[in-house]
C-alpha positions as CSV (number, residue, x, y, z in Angstrom):
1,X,63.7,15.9,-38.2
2,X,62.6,14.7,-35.0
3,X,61.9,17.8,-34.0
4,X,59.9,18.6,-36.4
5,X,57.9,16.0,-36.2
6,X,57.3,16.7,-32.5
7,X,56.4,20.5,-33.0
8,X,53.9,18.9,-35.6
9,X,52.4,16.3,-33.4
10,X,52.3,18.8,-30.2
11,X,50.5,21.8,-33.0
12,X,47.9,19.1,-34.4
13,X,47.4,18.2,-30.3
14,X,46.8,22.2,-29.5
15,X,44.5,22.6,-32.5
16,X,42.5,19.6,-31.9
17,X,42.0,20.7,-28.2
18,X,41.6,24.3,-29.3
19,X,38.9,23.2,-31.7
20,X,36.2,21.4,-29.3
21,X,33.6,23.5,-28.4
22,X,32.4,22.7,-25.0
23,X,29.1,21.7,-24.5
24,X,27.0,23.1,-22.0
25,X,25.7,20.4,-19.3
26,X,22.5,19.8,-19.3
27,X,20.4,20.2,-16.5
28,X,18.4,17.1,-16.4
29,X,16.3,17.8,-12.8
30,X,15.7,21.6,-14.4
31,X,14.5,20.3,-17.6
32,X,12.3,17.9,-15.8
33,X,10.7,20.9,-13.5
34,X,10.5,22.4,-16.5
35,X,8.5,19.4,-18.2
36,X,6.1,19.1,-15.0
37,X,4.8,22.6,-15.1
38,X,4.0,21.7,-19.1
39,X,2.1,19.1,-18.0
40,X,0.4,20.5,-15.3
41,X,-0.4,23.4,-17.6
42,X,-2.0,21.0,-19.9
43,X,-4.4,19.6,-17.0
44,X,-5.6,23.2,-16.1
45,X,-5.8,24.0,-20.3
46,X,-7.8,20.9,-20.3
47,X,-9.5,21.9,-16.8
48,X,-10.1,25.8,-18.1
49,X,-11.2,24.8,-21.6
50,X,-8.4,27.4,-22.6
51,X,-7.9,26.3,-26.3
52,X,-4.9,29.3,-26.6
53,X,-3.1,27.4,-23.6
54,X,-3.4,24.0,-25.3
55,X,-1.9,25.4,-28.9
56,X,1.0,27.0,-26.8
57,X,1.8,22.8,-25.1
58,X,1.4,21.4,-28.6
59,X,3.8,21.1,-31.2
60,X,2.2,22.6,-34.4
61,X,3.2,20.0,-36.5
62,X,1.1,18.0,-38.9
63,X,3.2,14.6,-38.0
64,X,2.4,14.6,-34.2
65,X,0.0,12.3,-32.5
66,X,-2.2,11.3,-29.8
67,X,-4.1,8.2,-29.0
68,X,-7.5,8.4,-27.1
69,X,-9.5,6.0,-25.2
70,X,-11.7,4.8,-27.9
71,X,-10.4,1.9,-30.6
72,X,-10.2,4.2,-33.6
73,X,-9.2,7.4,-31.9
74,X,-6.0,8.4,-33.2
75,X,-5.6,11.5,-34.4
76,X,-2.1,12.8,-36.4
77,X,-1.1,16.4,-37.0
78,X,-2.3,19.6,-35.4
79,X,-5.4,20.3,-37.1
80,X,-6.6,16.6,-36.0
81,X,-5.7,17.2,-32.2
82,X,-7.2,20.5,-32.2
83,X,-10.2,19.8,-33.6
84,X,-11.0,16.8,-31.1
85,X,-10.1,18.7,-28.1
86,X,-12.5,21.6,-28.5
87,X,-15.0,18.9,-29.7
88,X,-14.5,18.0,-26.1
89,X,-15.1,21.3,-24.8
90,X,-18.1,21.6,-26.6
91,X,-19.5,18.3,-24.7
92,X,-17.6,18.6,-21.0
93,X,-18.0,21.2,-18.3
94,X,-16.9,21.3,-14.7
95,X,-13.6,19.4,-16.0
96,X,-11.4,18.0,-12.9
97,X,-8.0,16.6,-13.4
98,X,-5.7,14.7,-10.6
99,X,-2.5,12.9,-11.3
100,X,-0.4,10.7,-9.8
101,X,3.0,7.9,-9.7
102,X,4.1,10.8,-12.3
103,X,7.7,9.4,-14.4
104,X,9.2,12.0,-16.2
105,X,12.5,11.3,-18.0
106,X,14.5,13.4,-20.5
107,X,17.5,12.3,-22.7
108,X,21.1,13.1,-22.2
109,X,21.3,16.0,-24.7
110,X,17.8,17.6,-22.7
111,X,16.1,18.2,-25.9
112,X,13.3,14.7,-26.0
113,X,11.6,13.9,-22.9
114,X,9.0,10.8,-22.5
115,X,6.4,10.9,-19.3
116,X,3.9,8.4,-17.7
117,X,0.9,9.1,-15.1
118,X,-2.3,7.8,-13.9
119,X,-5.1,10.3,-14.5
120,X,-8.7,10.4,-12.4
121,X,-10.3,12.2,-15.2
122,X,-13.8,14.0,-14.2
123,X,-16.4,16.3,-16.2
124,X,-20.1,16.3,-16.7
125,X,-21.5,15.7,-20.0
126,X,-25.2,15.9,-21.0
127,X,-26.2,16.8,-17.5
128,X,-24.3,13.8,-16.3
129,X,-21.0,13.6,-14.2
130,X,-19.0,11.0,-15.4
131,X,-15.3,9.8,-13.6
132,X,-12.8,7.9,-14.7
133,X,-9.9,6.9,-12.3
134,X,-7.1,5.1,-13.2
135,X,-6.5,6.1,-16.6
136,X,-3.0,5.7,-17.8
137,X,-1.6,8.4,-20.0
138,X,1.5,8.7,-21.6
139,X,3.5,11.0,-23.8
140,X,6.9,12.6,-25.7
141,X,7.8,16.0,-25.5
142,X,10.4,17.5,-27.8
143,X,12.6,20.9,-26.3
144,X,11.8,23.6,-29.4
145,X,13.3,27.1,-29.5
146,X,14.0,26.6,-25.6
147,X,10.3,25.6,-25.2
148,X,9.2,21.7,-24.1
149,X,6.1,20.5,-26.3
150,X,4.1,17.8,-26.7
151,X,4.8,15.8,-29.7
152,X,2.6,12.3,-28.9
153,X,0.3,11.5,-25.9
154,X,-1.5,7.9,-25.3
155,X,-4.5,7.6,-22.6
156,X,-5.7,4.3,-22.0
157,X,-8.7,2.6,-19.9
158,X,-7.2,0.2,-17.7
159,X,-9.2,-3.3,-17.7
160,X,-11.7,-3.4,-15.6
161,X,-11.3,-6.8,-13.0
162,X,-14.0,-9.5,-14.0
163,X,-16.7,-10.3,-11.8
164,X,-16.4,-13.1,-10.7
């Protein structure tokens, strides 16, 4: 009897142990290489006015989101994002794009990512060259069919210091 219940227990052990599927490690310093050439992508997209390049970063969902500059400037889902970027284009030209104090991380299981940067943001518009340094922008990327896309991006003005 006591063997028995021994050759069980050890046959339950083997199957058990026989049964997990390893997982594969994830790479997190890969994925995150991976992540930065998305991003810089996005800055030469934006820099280009290359509207193909910008659907292939984008998640073509209709429950994704990005937060502008302006108070009511949120737009949600593809069609929104789309149509306000090549607004954009229609108005900028000569688009430059630096970034810095870049933060990328990425989860354990390398498939949601989350990154922070400050942009200098330059263009002309109406004849006028406009720059903006400093802008913070933020964002979540999700890893899709072995492809990293954005899901939600945030830019923000920082507060300008008063006069005094």
């Amino acid at each position: 009897m006591k063997k028995n219940v021994l050759l069980l227990f050890v046959s339950m052990f083997m199957l058990l142990g026989c049964s997990q599927v390893k997982k594969e490690k994830t790479d997190i310093q890969q994925e995150k290489d991976a992540i930065k050439l998305v991003l810089e992508k996005y800055a030469i997209a934006n820099e280009t006015q290359d509207m193909d390049m910008i659907e292939e970063i984008w998640c073509p969902s209709e429950s994704i989101v990005s937060f502008g500059t302006l108070s009511g400037e949120k737009m949600v889902g593809w069609a929104q994002i789309r149509n306000a970027v090549e607004a954009q284009f229609s108005r900028f030209s000569n688009t430059f794009i630096s970034y810095r104090d870049q933060i990328i991380e990425v989860n354990s299981s390398g498939n949601t990512a989350w990154f922070s940067e400050i942009i200098n943001y330059n263009f002309i518009m109406d004849g006028e060259a406009h720059s903006y340094e400093g802008l913070r922008y933020s964002g979540v990327l999700v890893k899709k069919d072995g492809k990293w896309l954005l899901v939600q991006t945030h830019m923000s003005v920082p507060e300008r210091p008063k006069k005094k």
